[in-house]
Backbone bond lengths (Angstrom), bond angles and torsions (degrees), N, CA, C in turn:
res aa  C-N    CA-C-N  psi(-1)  N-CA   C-N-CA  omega(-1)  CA-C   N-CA-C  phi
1 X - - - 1.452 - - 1.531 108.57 -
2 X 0.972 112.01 144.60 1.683 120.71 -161.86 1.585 111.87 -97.15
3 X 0.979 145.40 137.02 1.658 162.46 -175.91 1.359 89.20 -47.55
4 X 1.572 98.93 127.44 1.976 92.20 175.89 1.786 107.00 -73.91
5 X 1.556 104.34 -29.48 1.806 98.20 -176.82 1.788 99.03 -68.49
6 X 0.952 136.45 19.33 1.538 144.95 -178.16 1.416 94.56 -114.15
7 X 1.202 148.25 -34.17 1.750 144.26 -169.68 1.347 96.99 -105.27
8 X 1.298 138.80 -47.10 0.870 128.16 172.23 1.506 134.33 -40.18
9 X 1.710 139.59 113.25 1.437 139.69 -151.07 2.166 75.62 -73.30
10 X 1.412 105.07 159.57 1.383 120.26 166.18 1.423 103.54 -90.89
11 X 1.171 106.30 165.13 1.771 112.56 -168.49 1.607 106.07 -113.82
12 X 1.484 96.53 0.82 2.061 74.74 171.03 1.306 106.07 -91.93
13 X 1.522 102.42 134.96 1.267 142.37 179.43 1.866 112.76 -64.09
14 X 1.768 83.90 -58.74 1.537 84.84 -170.61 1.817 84.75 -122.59
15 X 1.501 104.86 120.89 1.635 122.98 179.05 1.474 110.78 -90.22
16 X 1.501 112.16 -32.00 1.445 101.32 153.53 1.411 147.80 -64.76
17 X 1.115 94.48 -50.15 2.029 113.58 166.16 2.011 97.37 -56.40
18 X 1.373 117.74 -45.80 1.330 131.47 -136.70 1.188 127.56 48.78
19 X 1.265 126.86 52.73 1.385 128.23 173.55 1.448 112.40 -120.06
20 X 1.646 94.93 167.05 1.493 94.01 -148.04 1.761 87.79 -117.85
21 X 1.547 118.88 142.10 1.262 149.36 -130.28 2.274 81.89 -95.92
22 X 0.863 111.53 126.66 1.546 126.87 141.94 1.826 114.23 -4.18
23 X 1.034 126.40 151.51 1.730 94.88 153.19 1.680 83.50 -116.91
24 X 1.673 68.40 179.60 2.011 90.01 -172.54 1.085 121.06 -97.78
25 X 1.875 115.91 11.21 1.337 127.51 174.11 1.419 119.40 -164.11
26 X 1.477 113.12 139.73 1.423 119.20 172.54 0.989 108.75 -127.01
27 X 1.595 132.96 126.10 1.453 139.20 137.16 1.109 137.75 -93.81
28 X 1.537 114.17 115.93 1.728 106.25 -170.46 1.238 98.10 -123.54
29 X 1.889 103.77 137.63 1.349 107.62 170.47 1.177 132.63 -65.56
30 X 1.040 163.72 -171.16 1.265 136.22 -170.60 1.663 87.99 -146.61
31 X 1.695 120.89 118.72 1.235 123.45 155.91 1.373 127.61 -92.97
32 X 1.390 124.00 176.17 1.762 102.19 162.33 1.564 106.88 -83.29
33 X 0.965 148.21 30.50 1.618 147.20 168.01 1.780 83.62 -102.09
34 X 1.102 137.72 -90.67 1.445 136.44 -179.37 1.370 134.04 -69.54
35 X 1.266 119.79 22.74 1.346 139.24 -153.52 2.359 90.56 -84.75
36 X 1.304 100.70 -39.27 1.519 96.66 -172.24 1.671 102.25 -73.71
37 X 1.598 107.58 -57.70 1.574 114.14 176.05 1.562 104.26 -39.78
38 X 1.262 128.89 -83.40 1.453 118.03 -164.41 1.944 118.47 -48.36
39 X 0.849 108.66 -25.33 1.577 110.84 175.05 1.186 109.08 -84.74
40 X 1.354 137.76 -30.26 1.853 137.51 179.74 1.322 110.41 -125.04
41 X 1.144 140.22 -90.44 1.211 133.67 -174.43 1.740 127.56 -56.48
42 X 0.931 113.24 -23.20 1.397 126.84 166.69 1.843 112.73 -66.02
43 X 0.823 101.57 -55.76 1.459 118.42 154.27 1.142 136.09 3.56
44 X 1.748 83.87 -90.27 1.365 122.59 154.18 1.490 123.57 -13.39
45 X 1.327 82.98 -80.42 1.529 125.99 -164.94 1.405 106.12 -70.69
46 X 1.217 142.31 -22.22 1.661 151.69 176.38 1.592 95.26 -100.51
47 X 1.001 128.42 -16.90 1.404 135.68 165.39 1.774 117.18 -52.26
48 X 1.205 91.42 -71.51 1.479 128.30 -172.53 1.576 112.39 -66.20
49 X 1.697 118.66 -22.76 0.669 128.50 152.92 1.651 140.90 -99.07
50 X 1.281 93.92 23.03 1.881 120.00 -167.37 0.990 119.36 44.83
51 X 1.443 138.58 23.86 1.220 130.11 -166.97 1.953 103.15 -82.09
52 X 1.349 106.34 113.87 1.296 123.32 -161.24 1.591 126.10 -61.27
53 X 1.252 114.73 -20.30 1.427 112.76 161.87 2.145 95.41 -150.59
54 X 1.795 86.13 155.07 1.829 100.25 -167.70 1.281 82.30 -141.41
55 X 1.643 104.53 137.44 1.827 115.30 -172.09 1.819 85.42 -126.21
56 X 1.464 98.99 126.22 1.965 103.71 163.79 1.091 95.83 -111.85
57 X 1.677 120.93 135.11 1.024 116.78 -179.86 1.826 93.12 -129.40
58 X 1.221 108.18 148.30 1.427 112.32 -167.34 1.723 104.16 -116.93
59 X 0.748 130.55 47.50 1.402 140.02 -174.26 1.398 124.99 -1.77
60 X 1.767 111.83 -51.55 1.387 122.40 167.80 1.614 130.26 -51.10
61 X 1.269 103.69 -44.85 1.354 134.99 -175.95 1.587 115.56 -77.64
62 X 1.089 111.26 -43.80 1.685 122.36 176.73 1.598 93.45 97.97
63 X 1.382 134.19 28.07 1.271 112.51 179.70 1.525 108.06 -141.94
64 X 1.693 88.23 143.06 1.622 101.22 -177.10 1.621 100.31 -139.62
65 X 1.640 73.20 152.44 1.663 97.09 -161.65 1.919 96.93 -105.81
66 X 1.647 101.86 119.89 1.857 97.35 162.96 1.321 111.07 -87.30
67 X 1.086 107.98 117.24 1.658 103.59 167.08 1.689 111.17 -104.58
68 X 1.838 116.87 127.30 1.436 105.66 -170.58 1.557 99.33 -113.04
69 X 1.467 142.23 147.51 1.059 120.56 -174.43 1.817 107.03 -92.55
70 X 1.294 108.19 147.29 1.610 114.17 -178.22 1.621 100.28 -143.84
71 X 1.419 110.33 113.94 1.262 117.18 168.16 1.418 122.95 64.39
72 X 1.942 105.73 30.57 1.226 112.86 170.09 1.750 102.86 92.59
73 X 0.905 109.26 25.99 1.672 118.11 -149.18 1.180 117.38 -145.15
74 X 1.453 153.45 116.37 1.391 129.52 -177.60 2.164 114.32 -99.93
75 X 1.049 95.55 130.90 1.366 94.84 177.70 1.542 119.61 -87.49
76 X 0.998 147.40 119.81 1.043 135.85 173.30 1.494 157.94 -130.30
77 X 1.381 122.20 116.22 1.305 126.53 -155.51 1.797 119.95 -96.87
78 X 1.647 114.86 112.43 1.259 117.94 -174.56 1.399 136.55 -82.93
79 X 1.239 133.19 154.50 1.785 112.60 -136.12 2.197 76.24 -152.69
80 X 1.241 91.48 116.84 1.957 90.31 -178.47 1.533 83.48 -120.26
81 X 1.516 91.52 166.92 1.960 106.05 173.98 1.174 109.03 -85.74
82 X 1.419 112.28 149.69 1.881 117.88 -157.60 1.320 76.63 -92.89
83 X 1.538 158.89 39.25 1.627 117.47 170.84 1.278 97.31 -119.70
């Protein structure tokens, strides 16, 4: 049986530069200790770094927020629990 870090594809993107590629998703749970950071400054900051869609998920509440980025910008559509 073969080394799983051996099956696994490697993640550099660009092997010349050697740098390593963005990911294409963040989900942060959202506590009340980080409850302000993940809604504004977090944001920001996954913004700035293009990372193309950011999921808040609020656990207590049943509601999560998609945020998709457009034009450096995140748009975002909110999703609550039907019960």
């Amino acid at each position: 049986m073969a080394n799983l870090e051996q099956q696994l594809p490697k993640m550099n993107y660009f092997p010349e530069k050697d740098v390593l590629h963005s990911p294409l998703l963040v989900v942060e749970v959202v506590s009340q200790s980080t409850k302000s950071d993940d809604h504004r400054s977090k944001r920001a900051e996954y913004g700035l770094l293009e990372i193309p869609e950011y999921w808040i998920v609020a656990p207590p509440g049943g509601k999560v927020t998609l945020c998709i980025l457009e034009h450096q910008f995140y748009d975002f559509t909110e999703y609550h629990d039907a019960q």
